[in-house]
N, C-alpha and C positions, 0 to 999 in steps of 0.2 A: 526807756524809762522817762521819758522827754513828756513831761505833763502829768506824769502821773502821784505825784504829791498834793498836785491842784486837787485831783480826785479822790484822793486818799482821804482827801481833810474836809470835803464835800460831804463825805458820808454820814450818815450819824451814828455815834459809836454806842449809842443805845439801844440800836437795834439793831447790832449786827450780832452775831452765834460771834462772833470773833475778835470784838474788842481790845483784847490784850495783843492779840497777834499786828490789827492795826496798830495801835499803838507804838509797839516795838519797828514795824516795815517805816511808820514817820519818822521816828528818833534814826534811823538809818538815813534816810533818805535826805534829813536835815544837817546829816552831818557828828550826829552823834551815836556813839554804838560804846559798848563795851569795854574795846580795844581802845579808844580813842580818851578814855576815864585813865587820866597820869596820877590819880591822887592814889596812894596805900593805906589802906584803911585798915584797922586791925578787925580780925575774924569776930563773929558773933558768939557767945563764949559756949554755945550749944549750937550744932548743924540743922537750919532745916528740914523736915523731910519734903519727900517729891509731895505730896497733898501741900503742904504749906507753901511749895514752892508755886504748886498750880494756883492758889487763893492770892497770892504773893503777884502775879502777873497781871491780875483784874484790880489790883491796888490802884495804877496807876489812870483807869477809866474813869470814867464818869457813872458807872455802876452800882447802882444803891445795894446792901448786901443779900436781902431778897435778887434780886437779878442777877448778881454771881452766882446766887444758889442754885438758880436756875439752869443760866449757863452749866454749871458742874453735877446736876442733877444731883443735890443732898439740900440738905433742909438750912434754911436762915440758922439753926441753933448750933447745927454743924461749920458753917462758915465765920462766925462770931464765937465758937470754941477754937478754930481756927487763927482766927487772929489775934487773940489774946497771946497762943502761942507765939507768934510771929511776932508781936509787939515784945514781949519777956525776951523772947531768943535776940532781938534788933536792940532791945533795951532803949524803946521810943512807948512814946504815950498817945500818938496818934497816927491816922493812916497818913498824912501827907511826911510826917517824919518819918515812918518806916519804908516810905517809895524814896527819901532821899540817902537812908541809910542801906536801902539795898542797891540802889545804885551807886553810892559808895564803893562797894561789895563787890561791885558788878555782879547780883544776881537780877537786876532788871537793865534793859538799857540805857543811856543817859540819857541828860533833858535834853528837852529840842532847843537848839537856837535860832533865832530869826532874827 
């Protein structure tokens, strides 16, 4: 694995099919991951579901919501009914507050640090 963060971060995450999965392989590789989040956060007062979890994962990119859409093959109205949910269920008013309140959560990975 000796270099391969160099590349990782080379990439450009708006053009990859994989965005959220990069994202996730850096926050490892930086040293932060899921396990490593000590904070307890209280639950969201509604779970969820896996579609929200999968729109939930591309939060964290550089990906306008057309391009998620894309990524997920459903339409921009579908990804934007999507995170309204996701915003009510996190009980945040934006996307950078809802990628800090699911990793909270630990349903994303933590931030990077450098």
């Amino acid at each position: 694995m000796t270099g391969s963060a160099e590349l990782l971060e080379a990439l450009p995450r708006h053009r990859t099919a994989h965005a959220a999965l990069l994202a996730d392989i850096l926050d490892v590789l930086h040293g932060s991951s899921p396990a490593a989040e000590t904070q307890a956060a209280s639950p969201p007062a509604e779970e969820l579901s896996p579609t929200e979890l999968r729109v939930l994962r591309f939060l964290p990119t550089n990906l306008s919501r057309p391009e998620i859409a894309g990524e997920l093959s459903v339409s921009p109205n579908t990804v934007s009914t999507h995170l309204r949910s996701i915003y009510a269920k996190l009980q945040v008013r934006d996307r950078s507050s809802a990628v800090k309140r699911a990793r909270e959560l630990r349903l994303l990975a933590g931030r990077r640090t450098r």
